[in-house]
KEROVO-600620 format. One record per atom (N, C-alpha, C): residue number from 0; residue in one letter; atom name; x, y, z. Coordinates in nm, 2 decimals. Example, Ala and Ser with C-alpha at 12.3 -4.5 7.8 and 13.67 -1.06 7.14 Angstrom:
# KEROVO-600620
@n 0	res A	atom N	xx 1.32	yy -0.57	zz 0.78
@n 0	res A	atom CA	xx 1.23	yy -0.45	zz 0.78
@n 0	res A	atom C	xx 1.32	yy -0.33	zz 0.78
@n 1	res S	atom N	xx 1.28	yy -0.22	zz 0.71
@n 1	res S	atom CA	xx 1.37	yy -0.11	zz 0.71
@n 1	res S	atom C	xx 1.29	yy 0.00	zz 0.79
END
This chain:
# KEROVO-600620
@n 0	res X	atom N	xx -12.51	yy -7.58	zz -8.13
@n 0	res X	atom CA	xx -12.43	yy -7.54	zz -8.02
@n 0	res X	atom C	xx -12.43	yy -7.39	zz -8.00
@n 1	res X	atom N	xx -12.45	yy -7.33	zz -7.89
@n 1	res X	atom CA	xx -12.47	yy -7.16	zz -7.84
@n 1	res X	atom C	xx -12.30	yy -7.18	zz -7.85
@n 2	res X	atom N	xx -12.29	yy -7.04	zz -7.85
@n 2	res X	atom CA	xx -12.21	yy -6.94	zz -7.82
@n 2	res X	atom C	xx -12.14	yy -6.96	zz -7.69
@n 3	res X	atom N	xx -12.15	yy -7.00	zz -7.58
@n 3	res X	atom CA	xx -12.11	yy -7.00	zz -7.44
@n 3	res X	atom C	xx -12.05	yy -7.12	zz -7.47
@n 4	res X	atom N	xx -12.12	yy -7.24	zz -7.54
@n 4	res X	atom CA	xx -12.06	yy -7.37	zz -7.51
@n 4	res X	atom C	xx -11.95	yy -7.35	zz -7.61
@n 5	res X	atom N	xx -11.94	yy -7.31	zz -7.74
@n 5	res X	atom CA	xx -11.85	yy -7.33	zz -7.85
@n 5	res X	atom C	xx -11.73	yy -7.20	zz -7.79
@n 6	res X	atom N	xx -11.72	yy -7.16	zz -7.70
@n 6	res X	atom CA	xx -11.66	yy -7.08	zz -7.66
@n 6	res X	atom C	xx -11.59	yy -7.20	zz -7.50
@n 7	res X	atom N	xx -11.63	yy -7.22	zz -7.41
@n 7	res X	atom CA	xx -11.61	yy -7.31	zz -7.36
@n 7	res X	atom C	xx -11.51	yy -7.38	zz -7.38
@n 8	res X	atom N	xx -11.53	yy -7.50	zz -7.49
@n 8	res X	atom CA	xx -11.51	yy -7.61	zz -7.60
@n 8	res X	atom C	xx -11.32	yy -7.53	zz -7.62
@n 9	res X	atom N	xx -11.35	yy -7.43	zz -7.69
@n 9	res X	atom CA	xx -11.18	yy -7.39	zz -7.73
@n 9	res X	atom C	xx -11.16	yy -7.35	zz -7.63
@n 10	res X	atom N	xx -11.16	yy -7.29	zz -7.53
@n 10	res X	atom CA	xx -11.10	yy -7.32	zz -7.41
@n 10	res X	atom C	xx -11.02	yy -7.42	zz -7.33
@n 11	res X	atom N	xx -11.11	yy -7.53	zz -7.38
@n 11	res X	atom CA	xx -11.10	yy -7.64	zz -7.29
@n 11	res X	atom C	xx -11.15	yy -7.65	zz -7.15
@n 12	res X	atom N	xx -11.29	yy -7.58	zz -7.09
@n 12	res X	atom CA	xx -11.36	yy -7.62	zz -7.05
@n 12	res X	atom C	xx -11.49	yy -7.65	zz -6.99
@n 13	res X	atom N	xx -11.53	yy -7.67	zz -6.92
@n 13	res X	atom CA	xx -11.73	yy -7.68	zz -6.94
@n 13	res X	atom C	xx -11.72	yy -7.53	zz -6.92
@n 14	res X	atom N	xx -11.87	yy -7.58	zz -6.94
@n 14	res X	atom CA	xx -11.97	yy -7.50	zz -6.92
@n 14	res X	atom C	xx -12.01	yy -7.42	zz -6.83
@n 15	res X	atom N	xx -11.99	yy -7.45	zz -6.72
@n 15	res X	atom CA	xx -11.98	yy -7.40	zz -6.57
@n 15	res X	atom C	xx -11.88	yy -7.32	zz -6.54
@n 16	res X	atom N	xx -11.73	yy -7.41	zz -6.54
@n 16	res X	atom CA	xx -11.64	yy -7.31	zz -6.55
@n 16	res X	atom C	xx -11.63	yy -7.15	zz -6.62
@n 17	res X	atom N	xx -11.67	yy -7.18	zz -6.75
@n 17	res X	atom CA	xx -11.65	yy -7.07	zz -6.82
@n 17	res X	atom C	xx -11.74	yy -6.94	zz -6.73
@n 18	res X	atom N	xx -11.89	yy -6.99	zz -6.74
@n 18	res X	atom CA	xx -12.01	yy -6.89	zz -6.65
@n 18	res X	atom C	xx -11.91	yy -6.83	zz -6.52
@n 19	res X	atom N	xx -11.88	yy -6.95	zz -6.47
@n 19	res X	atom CA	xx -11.77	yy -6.91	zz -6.31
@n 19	res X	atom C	xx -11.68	yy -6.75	zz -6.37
@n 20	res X	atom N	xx -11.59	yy -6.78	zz -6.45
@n 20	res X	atom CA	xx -11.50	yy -6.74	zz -6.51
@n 20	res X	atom C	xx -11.56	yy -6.56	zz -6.50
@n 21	res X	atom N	xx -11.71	yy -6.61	zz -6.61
@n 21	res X	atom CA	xx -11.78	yy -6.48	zz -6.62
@n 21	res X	atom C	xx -11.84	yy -6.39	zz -6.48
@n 22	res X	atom N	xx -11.85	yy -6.46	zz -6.36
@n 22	res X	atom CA	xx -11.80	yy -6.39	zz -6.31
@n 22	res X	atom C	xx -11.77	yy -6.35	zz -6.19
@n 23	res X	atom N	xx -11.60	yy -6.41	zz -6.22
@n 23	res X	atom CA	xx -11.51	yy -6.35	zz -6.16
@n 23	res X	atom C	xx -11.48	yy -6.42	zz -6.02
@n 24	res X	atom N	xx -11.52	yy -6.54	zz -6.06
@n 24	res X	atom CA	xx -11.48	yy -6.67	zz -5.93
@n 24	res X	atom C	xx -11.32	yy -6.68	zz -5.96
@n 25	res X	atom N	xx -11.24	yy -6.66	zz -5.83
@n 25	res X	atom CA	xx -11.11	yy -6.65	zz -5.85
@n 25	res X	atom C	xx -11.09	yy -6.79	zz -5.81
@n 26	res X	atom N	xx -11.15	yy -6.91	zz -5.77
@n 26	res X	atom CA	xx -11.13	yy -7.01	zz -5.74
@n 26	res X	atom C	xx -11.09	yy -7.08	zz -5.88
@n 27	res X	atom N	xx -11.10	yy -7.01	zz -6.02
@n 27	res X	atom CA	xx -11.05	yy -7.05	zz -6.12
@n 27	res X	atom C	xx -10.93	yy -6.99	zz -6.18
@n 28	res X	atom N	xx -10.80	yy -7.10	zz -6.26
@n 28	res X	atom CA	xx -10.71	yy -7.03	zz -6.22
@n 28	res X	atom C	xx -10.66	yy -6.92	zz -6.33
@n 29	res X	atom N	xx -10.54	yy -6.88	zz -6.29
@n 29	res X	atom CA	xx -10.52	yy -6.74	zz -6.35
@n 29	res X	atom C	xx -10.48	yy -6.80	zz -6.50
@n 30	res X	atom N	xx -10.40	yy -6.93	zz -6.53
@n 30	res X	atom CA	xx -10.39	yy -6.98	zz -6.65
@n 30	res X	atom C	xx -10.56	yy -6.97	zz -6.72
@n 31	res X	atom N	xx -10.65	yy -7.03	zz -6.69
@n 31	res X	atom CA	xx -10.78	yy -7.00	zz -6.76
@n 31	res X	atom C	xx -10.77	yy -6.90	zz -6.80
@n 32	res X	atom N	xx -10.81	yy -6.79	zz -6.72
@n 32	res X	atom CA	xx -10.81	yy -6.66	zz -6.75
@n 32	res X	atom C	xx -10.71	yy -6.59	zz -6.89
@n 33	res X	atom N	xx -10.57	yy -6.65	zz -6.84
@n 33	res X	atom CA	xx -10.57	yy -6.58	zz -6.98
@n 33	res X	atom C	xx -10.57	yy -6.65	zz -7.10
@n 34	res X	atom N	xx -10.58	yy -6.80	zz -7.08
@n 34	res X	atom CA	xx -10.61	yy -6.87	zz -7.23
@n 34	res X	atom C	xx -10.73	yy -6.75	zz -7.29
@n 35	res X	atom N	xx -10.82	yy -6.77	zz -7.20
@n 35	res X	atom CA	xx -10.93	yy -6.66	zz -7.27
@n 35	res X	atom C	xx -10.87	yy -6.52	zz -7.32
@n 36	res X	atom N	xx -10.82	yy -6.49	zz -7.27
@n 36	res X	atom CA	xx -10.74	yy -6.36	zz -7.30
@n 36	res X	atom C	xx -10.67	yy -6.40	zz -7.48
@n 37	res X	atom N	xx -10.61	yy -6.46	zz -7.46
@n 37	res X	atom CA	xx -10.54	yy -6.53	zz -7.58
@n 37	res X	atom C	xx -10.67	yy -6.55	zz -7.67
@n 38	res X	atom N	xx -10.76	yy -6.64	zz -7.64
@n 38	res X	atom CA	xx -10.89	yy -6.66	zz -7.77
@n 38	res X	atom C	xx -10.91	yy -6.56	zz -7.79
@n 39	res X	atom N	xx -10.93	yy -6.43	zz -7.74
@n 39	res X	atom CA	xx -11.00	yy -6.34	zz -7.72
@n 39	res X	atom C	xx -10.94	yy -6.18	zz -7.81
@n 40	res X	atom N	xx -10.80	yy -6.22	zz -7.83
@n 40	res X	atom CA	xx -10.67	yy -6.13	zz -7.82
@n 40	res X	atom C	xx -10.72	yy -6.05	zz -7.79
@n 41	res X	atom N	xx -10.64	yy -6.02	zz -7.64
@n 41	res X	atom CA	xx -10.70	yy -5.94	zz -7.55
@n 41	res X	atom C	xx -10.56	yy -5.92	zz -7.46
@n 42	res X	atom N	xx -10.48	yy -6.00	zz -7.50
@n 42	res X	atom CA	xx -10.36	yy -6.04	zz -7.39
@n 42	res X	atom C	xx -10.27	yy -5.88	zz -7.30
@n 43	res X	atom N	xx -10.27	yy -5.79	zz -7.42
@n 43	res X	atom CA	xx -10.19	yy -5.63	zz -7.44
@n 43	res X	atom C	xx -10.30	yy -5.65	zz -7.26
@n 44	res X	atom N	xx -10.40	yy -5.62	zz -7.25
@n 44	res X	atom CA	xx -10.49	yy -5.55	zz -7.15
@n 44	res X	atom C	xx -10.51	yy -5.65	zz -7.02
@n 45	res X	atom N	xx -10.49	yy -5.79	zz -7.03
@n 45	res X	atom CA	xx -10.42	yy -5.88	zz -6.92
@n 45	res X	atom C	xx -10.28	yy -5.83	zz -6.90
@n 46	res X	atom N	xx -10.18	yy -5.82	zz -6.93
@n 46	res X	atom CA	xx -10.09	yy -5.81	zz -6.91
@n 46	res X	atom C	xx -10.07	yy -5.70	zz -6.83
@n 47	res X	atom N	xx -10.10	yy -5.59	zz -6.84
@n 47	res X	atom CA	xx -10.13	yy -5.47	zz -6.79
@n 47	res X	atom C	xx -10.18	yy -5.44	zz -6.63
@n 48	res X	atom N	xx -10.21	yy -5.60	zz -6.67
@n 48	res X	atom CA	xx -10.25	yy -5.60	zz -6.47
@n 48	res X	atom C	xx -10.14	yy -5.64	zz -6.39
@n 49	res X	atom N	xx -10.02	yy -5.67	zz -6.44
@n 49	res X	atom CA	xx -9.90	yy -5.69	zz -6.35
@n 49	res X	atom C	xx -9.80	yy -5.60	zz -6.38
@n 50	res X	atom N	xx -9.83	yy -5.50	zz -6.46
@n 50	res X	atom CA	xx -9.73	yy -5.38	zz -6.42
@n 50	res X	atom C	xx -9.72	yy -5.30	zz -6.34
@n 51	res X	atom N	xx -9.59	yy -5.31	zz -6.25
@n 51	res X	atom CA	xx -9.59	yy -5.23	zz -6.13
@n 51	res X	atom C	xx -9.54	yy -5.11	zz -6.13
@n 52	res X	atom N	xx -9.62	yy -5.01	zz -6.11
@n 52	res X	atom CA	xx -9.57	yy -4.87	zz -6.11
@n 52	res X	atom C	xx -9.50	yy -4.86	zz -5.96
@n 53	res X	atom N	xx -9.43	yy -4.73	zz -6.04
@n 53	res X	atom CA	xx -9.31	yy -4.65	zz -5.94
@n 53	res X	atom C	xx -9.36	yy -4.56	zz -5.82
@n 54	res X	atom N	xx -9.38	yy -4.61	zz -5.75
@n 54	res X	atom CA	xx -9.40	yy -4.54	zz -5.58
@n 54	res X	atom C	xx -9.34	yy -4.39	zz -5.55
@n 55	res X	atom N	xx -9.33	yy -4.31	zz -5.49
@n 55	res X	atom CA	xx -9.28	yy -4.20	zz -5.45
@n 55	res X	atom C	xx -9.19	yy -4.26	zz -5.33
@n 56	res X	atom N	xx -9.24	yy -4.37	zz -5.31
@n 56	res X	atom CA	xx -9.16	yy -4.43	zz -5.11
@n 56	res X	atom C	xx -9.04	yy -4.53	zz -5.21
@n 57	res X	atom N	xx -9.03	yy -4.56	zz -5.32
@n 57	res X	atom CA	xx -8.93	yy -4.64	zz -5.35
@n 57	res X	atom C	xx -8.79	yy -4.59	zz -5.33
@n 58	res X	atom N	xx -8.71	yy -4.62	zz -5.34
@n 58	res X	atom CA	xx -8.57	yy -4.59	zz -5.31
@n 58	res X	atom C	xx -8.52	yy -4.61	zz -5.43
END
């Protein structure tokens, strides 16, 4: 078994998906994304994408 599929596999899912995943079909969902984040521990730098900074126009 390669590397993409045993990677896939703990994910939970094919083969395809994952490739998709790689890259960057948003038609897959954001749960995927960060299971892999989680295999990956990677989560600190996912997370990071929904931190909303402070505007100058905020009130």
């Amino acid at each position: 078994m390669d590397d993409l599929n045993a990677f896939a596999l703990r994910l939970g899912v094919a083969r395809s998906t994952l490739q998709r995943m790689e890259q960057g079909d948003l038609s897959v969902t954001l749960s995927r994304y960060y299971r892999a984040a989680e295999l990956l521990e990677m989560t600190e730098g996912f997370n990071q994408l929904f931190v909303k900074e402070e505007s100058l126009f905020d009130d």
